[in-house]
C-alpha positions in Angstrom: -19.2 3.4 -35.4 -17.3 0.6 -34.1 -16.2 1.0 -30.3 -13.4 -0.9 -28.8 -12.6 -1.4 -25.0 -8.6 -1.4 -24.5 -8.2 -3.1 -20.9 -4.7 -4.3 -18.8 -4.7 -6.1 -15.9 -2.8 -7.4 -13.5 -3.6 -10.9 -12.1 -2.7 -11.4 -8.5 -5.5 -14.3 -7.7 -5.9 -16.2 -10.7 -7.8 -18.8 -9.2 -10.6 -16.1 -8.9 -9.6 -15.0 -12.5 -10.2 -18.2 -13.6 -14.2 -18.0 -12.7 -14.0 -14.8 -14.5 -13.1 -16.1 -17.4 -14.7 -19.4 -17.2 -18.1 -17.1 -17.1 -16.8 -15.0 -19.7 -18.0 -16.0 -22.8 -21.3 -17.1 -21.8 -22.1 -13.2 -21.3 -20.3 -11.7 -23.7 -21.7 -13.2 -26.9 -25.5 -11.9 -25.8 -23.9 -8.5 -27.0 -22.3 -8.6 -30.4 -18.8 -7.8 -29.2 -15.7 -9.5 -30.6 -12.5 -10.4 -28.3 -10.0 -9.3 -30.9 -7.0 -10.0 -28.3 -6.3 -11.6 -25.0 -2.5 -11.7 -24.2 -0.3 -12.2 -21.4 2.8 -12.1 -23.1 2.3 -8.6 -25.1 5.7 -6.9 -27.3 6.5 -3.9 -25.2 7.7 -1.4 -28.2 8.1 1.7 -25.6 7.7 2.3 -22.4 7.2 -0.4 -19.1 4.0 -3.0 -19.3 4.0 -4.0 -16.0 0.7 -6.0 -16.1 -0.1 -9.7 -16.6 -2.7 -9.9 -19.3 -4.5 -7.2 -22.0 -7.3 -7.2 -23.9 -9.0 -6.1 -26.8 -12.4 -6.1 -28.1 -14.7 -4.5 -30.3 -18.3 -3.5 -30.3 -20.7 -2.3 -33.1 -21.4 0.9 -30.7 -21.3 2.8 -27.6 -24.7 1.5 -26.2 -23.8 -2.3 -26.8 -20.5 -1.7 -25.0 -22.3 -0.2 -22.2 -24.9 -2.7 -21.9 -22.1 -5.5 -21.4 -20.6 -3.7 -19.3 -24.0 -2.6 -17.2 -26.1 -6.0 -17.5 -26.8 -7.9 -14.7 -25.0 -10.9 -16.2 -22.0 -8.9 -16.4 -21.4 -7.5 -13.4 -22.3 -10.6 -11.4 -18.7 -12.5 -13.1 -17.0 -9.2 -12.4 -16.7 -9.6 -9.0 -14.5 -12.5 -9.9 -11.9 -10.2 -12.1 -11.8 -7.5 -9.3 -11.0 -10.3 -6.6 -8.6 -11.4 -9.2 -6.7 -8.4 -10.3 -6.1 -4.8 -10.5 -6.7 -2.8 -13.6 -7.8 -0.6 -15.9 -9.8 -0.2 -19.3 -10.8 2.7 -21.8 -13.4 2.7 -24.7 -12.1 4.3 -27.6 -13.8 5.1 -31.2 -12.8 3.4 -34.1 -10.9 5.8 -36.6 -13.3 8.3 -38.9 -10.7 9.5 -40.9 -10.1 12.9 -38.7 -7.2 12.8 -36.6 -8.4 14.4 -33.3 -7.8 18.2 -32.2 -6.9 18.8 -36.4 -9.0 21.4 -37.2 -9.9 21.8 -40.8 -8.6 24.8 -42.9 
């Protein structure tokens, strides 16, 4: 089942940002993820976006999302987005077809 990280940030050092995502892609193709969306200048269709940039991306599974976000590798170009921004991110599962909390009569 396909897992997808759902992260918005908001850039207040982009200098440091810019390591971040200088280093970026050099770790994140080691684990079979796909960046389905980087934006900084999202549609708002309801509510207030007060961030600078989301993101999108997609991993086969759980484990895979969780050892990009755990490796070494990772976490050592990290440091650069937290110096860089405040945020936050959410794994969700891709849809199975049930709509969560129906139960089935």
């Amino acid at each position: 089942m396909s897992i997808y990280i759902i992260a918005r940030f908001t850039i207040h050092d982009r200098e440091s940002y810019d390591k971040y995502d200088e280093a970026f892609f050099g770790v994140f193709e080691k684990f079979d993820g796909k960046l389905l969306s980087v934006d900084e200048e999202p549609l708002v269709l309801s509510g207030a976006f007060d961030f600078t940039r989301s993101v999108l991306i997609e991993f086969p599974s759980q484990a895979a999302a969780m050892a990009w976000a755990s490796s070494p590798e990772y976490l050592a170009i990290a440091k650069y987005r937290e110096n860089g921004s405040t945020g936050e991110a959410i794994m969700v599962k891709s849809f199975d077809g049930a709509l969560p909390g129906k139960s089935e009569e």
